[in-house]
DOKE-962413 format. One record per residue (C-alpha): residue number from 1; residue in three letters; z, y, x. Coordinates in Angstrom, 2 decimals. Layout:
REM residues N
+------+------+---------+---------+---------+
! resi ! resn !       z !       y !       x !
+------+------+---------+---------+---------+
!  NUM !  ALA !       Z !       Y !       X !
...
+------+------+---------+---------+---------+
//
This chain:
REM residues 347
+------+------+---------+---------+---------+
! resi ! resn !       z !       y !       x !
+------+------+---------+---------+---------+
!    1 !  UNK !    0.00 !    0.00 !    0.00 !
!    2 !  UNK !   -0.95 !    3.18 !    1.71 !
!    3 !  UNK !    1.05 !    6.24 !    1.03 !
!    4 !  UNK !    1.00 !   10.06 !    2.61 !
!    5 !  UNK !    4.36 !   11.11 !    3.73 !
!    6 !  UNK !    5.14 !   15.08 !    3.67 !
!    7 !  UNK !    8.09 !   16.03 !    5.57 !
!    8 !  UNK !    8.98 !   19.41 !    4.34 !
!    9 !  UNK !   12.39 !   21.22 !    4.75 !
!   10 !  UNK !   14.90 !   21.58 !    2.14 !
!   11 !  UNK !   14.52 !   25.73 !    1.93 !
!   12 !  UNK !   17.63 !   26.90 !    3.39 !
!   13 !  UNK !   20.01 !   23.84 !    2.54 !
!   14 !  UNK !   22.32 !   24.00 !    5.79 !
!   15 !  UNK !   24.97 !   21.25 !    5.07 !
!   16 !  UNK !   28.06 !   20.83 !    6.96 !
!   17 !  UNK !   30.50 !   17.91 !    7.92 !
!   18 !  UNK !   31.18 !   17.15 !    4.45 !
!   19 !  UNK !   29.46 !   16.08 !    1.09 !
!   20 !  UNK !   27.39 !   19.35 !   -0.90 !
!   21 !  UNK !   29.81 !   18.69 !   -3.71 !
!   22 !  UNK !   32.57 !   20.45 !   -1.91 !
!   23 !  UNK !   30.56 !   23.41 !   -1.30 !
!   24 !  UNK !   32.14 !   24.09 !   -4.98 !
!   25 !  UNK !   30.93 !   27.09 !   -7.44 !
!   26 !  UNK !   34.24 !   26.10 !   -9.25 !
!   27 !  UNK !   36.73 !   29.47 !   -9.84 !
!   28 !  UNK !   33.67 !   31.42 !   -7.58 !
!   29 !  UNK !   33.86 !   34.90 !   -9.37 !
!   30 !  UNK !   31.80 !   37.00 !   -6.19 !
!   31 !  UNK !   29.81 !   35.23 !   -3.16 !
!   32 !  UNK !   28.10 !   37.82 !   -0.63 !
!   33 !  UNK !   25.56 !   35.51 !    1.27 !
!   34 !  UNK !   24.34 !   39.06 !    2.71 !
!   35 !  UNK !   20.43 !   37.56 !    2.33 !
!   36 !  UNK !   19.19 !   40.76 !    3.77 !
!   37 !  UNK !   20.87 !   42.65 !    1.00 !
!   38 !  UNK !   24.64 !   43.11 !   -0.43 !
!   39 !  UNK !   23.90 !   41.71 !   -3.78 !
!   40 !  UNK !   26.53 !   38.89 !   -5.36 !
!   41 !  UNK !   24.86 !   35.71 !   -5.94 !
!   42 !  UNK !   27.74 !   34.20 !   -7.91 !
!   43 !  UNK !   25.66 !   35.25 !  -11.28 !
!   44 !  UNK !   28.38 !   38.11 !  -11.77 !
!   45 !  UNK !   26.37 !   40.80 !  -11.07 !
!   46 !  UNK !   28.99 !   42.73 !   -9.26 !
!   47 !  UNK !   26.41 !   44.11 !   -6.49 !
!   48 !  UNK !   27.64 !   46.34 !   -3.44 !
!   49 !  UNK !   26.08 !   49.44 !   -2.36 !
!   50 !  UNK !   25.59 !   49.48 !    1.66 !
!   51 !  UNK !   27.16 !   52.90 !    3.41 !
!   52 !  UNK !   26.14 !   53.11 !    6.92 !
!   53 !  UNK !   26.38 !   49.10 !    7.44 !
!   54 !  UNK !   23.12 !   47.52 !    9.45 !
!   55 !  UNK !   21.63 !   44.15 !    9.09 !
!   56 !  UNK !   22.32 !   41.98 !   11.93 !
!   57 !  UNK !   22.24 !   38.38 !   12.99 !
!   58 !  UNK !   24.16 !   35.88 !   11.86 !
!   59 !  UNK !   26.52 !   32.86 !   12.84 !
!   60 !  UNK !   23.26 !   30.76 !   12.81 !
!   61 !  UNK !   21.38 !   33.35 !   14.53 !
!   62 !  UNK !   19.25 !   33.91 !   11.46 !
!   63 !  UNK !   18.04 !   38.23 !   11.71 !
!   64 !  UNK !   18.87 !   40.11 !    9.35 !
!   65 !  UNK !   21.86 !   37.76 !    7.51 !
!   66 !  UNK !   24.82 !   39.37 !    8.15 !
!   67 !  UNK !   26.32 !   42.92 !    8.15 !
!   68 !  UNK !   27.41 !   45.22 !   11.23 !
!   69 !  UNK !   30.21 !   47.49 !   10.70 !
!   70 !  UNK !   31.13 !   50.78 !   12.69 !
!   71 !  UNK !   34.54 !   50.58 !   12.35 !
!   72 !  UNK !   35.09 !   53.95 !   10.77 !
!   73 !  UNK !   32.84 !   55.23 !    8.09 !
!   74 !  UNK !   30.39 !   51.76 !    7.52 !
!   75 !  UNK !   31.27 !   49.84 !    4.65 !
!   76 !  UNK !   29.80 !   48.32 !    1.51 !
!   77 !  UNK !   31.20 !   49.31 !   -1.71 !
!   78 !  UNK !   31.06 !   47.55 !   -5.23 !
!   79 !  UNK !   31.32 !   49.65 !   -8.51 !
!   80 !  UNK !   32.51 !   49.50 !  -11.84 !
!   81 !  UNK !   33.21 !   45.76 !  -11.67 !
!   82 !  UNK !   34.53 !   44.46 !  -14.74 !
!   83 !  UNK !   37.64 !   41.51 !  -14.94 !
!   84 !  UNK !   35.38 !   38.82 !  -13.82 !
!   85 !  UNK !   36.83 !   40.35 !   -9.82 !
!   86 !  UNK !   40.78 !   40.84 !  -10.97 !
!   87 !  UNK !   42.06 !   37.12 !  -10.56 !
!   88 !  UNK !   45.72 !   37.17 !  -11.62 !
!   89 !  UNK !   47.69 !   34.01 !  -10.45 !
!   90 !  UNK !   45.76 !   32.81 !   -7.90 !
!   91 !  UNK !   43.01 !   33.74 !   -5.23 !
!   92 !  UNK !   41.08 !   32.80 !   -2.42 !
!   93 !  UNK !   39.05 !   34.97 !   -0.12 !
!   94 !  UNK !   36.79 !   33.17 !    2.36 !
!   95 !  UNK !   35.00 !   35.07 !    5.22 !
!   96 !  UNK !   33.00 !   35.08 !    8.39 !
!   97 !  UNK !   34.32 !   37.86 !   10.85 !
!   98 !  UNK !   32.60 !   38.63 !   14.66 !
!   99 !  UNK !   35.06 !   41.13 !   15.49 !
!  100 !  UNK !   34.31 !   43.41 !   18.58 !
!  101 !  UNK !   37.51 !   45.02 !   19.05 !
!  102 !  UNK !   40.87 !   44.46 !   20.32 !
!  103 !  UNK !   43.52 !   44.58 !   18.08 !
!  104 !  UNK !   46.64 !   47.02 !   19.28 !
!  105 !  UNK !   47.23 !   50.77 !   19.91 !
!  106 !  UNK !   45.30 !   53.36 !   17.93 !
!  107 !  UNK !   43.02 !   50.43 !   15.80 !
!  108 !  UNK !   46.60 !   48.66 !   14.64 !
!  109 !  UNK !   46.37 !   48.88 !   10.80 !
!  110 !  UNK !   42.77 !   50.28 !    9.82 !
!  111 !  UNK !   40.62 !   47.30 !    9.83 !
!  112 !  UNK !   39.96 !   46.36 !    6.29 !
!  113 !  UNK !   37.70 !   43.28 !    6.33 !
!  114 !  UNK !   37.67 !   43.33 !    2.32 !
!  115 !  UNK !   40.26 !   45.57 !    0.20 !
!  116 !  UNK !   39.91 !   45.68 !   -4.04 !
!  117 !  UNK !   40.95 !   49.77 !   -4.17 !
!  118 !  UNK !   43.55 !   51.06 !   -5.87 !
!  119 !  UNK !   47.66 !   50.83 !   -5.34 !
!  120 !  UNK !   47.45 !   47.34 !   -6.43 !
!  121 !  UNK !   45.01 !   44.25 !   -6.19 !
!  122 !  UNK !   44.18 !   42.27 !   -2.88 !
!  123 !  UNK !   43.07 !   43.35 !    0.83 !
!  124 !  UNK !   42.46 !   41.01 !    4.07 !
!  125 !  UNK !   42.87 !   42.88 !    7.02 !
!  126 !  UNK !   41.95 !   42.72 !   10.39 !
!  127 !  UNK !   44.67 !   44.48 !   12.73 !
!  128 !  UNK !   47.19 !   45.39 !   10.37 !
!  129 !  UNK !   50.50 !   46.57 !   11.68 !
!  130 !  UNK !   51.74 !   44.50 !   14.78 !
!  131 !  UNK !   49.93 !   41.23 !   13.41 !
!  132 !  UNK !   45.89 !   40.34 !   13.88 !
!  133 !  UNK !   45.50 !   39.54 !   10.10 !
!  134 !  UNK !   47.38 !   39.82 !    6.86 !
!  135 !  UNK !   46.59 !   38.98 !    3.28 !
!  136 !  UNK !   48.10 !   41.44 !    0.70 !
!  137 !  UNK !   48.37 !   41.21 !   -2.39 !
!  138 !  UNK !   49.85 !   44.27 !   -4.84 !
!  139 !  UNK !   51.47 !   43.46 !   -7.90 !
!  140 !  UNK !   55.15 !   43.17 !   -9.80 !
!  141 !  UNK !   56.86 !   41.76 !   -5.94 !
!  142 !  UNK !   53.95 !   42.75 !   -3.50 !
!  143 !  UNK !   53.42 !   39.78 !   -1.18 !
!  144 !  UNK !   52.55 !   40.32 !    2.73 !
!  145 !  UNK !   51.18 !   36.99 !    4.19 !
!  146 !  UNK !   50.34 !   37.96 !    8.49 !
!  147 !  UNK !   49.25 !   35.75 !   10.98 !
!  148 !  UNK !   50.08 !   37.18 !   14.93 !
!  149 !  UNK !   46.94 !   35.14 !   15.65 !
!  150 !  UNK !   43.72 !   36.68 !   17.88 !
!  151 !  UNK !   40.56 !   35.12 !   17.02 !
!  152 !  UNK !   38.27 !   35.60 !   20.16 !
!  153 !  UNK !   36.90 !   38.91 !   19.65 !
!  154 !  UNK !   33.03 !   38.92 !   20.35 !
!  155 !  UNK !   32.67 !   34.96 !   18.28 !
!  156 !  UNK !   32.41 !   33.92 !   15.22 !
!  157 !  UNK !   35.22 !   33.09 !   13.17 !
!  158 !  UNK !   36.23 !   31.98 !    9.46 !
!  159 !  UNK !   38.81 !   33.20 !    7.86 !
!  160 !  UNK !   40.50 !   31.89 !    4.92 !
!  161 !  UNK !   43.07 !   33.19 !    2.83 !
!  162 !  UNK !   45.03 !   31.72 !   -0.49 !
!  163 !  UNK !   47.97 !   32.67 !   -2.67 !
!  164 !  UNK !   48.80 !   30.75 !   -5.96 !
!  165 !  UNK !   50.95 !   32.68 !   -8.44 !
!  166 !  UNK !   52.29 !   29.75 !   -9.60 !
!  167 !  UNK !   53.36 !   27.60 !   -6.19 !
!  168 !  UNK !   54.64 !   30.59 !   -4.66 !
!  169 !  UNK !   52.55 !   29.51 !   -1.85 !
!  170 !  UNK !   49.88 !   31.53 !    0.22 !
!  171 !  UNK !   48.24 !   30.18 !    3.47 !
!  172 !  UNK !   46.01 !   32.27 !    6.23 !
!  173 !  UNK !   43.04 !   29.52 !    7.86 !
!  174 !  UNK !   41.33 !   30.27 !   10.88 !
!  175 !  UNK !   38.59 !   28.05 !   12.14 !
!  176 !  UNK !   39.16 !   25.65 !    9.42 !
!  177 !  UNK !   42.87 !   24.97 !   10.31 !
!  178 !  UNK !   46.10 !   26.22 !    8.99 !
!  179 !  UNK !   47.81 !   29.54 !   10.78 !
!  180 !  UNK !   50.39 !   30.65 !    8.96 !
!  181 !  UNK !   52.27 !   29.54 !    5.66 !
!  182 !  UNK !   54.23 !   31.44 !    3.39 !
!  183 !  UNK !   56.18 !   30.51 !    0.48 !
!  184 !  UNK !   57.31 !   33.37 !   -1.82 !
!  185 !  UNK !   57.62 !   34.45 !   -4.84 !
!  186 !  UNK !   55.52 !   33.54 !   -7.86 !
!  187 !  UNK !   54.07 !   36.43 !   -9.51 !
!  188 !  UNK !   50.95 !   37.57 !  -11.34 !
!  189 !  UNK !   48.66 !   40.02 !   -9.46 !
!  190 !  UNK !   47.57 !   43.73 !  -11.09 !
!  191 !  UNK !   44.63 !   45.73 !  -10.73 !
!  192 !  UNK !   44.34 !   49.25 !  -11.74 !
!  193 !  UNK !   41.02 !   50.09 !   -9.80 !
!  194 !  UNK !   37.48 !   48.88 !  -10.61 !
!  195 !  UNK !   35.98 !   49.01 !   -6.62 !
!  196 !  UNK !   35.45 !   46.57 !   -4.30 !
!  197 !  UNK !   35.38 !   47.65 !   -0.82 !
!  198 !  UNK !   33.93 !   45.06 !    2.39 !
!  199 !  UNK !   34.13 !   46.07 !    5.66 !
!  200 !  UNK !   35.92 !   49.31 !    5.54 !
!  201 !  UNK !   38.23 !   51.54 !    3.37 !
!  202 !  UNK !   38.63 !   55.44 !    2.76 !
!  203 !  UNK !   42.08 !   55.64 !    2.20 !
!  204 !  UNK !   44.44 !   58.79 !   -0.30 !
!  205 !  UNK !   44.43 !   61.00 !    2.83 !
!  206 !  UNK !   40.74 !   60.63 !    3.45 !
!  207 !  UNK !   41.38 !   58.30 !    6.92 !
!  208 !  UNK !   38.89 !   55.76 !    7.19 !
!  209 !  UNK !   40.16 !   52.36 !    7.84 !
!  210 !  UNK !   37.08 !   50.12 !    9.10 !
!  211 !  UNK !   36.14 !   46.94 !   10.27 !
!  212 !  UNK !   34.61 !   46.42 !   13.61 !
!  213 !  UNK !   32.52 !   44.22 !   14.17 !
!  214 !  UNK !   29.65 !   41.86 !   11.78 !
!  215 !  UNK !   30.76 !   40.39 !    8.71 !
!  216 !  UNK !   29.13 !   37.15 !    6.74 !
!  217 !  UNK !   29.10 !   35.69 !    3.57 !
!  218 !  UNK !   31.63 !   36.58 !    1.69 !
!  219 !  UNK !   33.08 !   34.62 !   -1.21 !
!  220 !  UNK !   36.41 !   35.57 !   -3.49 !
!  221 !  UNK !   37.57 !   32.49 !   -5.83 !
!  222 !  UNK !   40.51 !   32.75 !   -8.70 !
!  223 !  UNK !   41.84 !   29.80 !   -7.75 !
!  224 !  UNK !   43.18 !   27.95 !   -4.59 !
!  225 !  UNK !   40.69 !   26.06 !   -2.29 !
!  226 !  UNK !   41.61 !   22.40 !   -0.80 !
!  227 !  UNK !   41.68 !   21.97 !    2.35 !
!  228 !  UNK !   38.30 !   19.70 !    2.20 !
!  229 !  UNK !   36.61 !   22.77 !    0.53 !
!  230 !  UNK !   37.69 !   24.96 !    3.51 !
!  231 !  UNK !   36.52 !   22.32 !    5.25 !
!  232 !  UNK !   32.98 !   22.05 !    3.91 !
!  233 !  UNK !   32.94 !   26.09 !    3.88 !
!  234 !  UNK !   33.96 !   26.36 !    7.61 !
!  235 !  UNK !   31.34 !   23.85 !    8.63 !
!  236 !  UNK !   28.38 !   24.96 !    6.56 !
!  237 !  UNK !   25.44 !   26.14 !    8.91 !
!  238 !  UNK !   26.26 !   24.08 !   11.62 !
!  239 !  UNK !   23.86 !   21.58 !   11.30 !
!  240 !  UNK !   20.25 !   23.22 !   11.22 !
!  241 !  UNK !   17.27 !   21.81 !   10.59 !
!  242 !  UNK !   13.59 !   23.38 !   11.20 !
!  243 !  UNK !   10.09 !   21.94 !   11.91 !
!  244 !  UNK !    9.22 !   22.23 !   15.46 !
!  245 !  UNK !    5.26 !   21.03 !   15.36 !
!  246 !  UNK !    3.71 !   20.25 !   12.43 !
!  247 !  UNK !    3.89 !   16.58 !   12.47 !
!  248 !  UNK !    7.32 !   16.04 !   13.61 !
!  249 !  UNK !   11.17 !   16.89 !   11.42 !
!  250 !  UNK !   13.75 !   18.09 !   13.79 !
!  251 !  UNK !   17.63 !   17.64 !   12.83 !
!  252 !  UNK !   19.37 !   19.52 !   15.44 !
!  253 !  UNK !   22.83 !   18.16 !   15.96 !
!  254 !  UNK !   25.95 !   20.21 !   17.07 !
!  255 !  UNK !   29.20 !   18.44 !   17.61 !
!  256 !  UNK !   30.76 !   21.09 !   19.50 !
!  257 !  UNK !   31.62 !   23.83 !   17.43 !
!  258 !  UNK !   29.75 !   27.00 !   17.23 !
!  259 !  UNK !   30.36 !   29.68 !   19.70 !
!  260 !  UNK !   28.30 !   29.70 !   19.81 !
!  261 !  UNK !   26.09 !   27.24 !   18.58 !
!  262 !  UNK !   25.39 !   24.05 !   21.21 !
!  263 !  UNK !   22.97 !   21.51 !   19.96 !
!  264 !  UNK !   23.33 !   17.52 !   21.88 !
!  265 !  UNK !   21.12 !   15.54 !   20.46 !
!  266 !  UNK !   17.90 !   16.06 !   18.18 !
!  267 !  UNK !   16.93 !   13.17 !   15.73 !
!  268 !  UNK !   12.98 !   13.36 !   15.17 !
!  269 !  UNK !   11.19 !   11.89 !   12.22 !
!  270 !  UNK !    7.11 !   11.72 !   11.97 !
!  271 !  UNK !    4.11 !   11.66 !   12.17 !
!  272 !  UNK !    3.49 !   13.79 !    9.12 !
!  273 !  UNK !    1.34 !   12.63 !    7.31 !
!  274 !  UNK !    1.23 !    8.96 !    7.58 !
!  275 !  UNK !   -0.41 !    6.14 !    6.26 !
!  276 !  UNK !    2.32 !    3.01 !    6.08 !
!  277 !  UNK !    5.29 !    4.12 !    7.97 !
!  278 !  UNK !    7.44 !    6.74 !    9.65 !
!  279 !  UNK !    9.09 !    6.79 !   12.73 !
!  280 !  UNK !   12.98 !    8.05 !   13.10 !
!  281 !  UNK !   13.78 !    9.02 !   17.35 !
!  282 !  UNK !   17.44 !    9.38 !   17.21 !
!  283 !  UNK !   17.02 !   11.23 !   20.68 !
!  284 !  UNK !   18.10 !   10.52 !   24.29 !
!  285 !  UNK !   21.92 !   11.17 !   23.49 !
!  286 !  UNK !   21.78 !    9.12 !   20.41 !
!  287 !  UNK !   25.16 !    7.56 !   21.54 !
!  288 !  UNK !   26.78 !   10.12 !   20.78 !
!  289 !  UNK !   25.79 !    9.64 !   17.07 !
!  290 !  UNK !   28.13 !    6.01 !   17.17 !
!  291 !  UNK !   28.90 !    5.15 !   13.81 !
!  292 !  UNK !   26.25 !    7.42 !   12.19 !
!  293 !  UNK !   24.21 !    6.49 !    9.20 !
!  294 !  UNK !   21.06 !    7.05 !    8.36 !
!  295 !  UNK !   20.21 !    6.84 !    4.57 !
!  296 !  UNK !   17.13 !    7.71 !    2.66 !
!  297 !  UNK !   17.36 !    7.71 !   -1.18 !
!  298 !  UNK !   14.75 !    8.48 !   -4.13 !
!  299 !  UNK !   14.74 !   11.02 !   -6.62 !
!  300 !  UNK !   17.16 !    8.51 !   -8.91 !
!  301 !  UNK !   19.74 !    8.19 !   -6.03 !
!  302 !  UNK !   18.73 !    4.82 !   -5.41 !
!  303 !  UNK !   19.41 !    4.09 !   -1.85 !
!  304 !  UNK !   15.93 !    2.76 !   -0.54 !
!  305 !  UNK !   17.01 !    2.85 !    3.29 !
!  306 !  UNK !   20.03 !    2.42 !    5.52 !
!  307 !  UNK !   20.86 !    1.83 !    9.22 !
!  308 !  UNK !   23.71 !    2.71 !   11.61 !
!  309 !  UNK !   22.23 !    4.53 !   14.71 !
!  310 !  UNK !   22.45 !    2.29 !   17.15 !
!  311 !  UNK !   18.99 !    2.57 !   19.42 !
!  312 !  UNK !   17.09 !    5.16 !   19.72 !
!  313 !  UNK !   13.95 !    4.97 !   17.77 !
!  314 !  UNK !   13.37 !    2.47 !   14.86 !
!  315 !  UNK !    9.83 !    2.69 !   12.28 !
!  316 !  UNK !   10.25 !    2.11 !    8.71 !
!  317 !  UNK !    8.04 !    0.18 !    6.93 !
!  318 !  UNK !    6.74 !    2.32 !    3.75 !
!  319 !  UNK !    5.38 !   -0.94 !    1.74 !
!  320 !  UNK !    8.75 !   -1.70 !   -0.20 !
!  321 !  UNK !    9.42 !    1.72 !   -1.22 !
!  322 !  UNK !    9.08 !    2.13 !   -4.98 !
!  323 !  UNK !    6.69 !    5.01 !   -5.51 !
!  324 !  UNK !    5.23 !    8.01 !   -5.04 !
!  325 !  UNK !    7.86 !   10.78 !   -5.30 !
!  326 !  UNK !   10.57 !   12.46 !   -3.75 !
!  327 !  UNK !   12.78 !   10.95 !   -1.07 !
!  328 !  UNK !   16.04 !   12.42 !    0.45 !
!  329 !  UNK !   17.11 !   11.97 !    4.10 !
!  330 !  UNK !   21.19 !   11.53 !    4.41 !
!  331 !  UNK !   22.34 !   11.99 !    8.42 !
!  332 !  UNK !   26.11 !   10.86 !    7.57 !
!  333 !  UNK !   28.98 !   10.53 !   10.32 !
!  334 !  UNK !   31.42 !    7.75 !   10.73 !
!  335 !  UNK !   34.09 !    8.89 !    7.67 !
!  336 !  UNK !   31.59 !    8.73 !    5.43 !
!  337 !  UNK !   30.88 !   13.16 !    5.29 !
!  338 !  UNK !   26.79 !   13.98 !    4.97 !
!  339 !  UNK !   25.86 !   16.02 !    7.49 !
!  340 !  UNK !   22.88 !   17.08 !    7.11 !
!  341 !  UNK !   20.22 !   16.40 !    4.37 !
!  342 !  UNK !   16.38 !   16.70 !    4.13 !
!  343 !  UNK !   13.33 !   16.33 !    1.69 !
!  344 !  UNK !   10.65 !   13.86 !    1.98 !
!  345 !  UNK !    7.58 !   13.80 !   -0.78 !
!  346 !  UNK !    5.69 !   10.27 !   -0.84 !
!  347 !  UNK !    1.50 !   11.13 !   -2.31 !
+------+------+---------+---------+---------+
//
């Protein structure tokens, strides 16, 4: 049975060490993907206005995905946003930050990364006080949650911050791990303005109080994230996939972090197109890859293909697939997370 085999990319899909179901939309109320513009893609509709913020590159060193703040005057503000952005008993604020200054002396509490205006609602700061960051949150018994942590300034870092109402509990993440805990009291957050300021903050006195440095993807959630959602949201954009040549799939894979970004091992699939089968080149350093998984599935989730990676190149015979259609391509480590995932379309 001959068949065509199109290897195309999945547009933009960059999936991290765990499944895409834990990149949840659940309790999502404002996402800031910064796709060359400051609009919210959470369906909310609560788009920012850039002042004095520049595109730059980000985290993945994509142009032109990210924002660049001044620290003084830049920052992007959001108007007239209605109670879809006022979460009351609990809140999460996840972030990319590539600061560029040093907290201490003159900087030491005006670094907003994102503030909600007004004498009470919710700010993450960078700097504040004597600590490197603090979540605050205004209401009946304001709550101060700091970590006197410095994230390498000059790298990319993600920064998480929670507080549920009703636990009493409120936790800072940096790099996808735990800084600080605080357990306090349980109260219900207020909000008396209807702005959303990222990246900086004019304050009462006129003082501007701005971040330094780039800023990426931005999401807010009324409700506490696991620690497998952090996780997922920490990891996303590791793994990237392009098309190098026109016959050949390239899964670049990083297993060292990302500061910056350090690819081992590439796993090639081709030619493209093909008559009866493909061929999958785990690369030189496939060993690395030891307990892997490759898994290809068809458009009903059936699972039509599996191996471990254990050599380096192995060709699949296209006979005993059932169709025309499309196919998915699972990379998937050794606890069982997808890594990375691509599109295949049999003609």
């Amino acid at each position: 049975m001959k068949k065509n085999l199109i290897l195309t990319v999945l547009l933009s899909l960059f999936i991290g060490l765990s499944s895409i179901a834990q990149i949840s939309q659940n309790g999502l109320i404002a996402h800031y993907p910064f796709h060359g513009n400051a609009y919210d893609e959470s369906c909310n509709g609560n788009n920012g206005t850039v002042v004095g913020a520049t595109l730059t590159t980000d985290r993945s060193g994509k142009i032109n995905e990210a924002y660049s703040f001044n620290g003084a005057t830049n920052k992007i503000k959001v108007y007239n946003i209605g109670t879809d952005l006022n979460p009351v008993n609990e809140i999460s604020i996840s972030v990319f930050i590539k600061p560029t200054q040093i907290c201490g002396g003159s900087i030491a509490g005006n670094s907003r990364i994102l503030r909600k205006a007004g004498a009470s609602g919710y700010m993450l700061s960078w700097c504040q006080g004597n600590n490197k960051l603090e979540l605050r949150l205004d209401g009946t018994n304001p709550l101060n949650i700091s970590v006197d942590e410095t994230p390498l300034v000059g790298n990319w870092h993600h920064i998480v911050a929670t507080y549920s109402g009703i636990t009493g509990i409120g936790k800072i993440y940096i790099d996808g791990n735990v800084a600080v805990t605080s357990t306090g009291n349980q109260y219900k957050m207020q909000h008396s303005d209807t702005t959303l300021f990222i990246g900086g903050f004019t304050g009462s006195m006129g003082e501007e109080e701005g971040f330094k440095g780039s800023i990426d993807d931005v999401r807010i959630y009324d409700r506490v994230l696991s620690v497998s959602e952090i996780s997922a949201l920490y990891n996303e954009g590791i793994v990237k996939c392009t098309i190098t040549v026109t016959d050949t799939l390239v899964i670049n894979e990083n297993l060292t972090g990302f500061n910056p970004v350090t690819f081992q091992n590439k796993i090639k699939i081709y030619p493209n197109p093909t008559n009866d089968a493909i061929t999958i080149d785990c690369g030189s350093n496939y060993s690395i890859l030891n307990g892997y998984t490759i898994k290809i599935t068809n458009s009903l989730s059936q699972t039509v293909y599996t191996s471990l990676i254990n050599k380096q190149i192995s060709t699949i015979d296209l006979n005993s697939w059932s169709g025309k259609g499309i196919y998915f391509i699972y990379l998937i480590d050794g606890n069982s997370n997808t890594v990375d995932i691509r599109k295949i379309i049999l003609q």
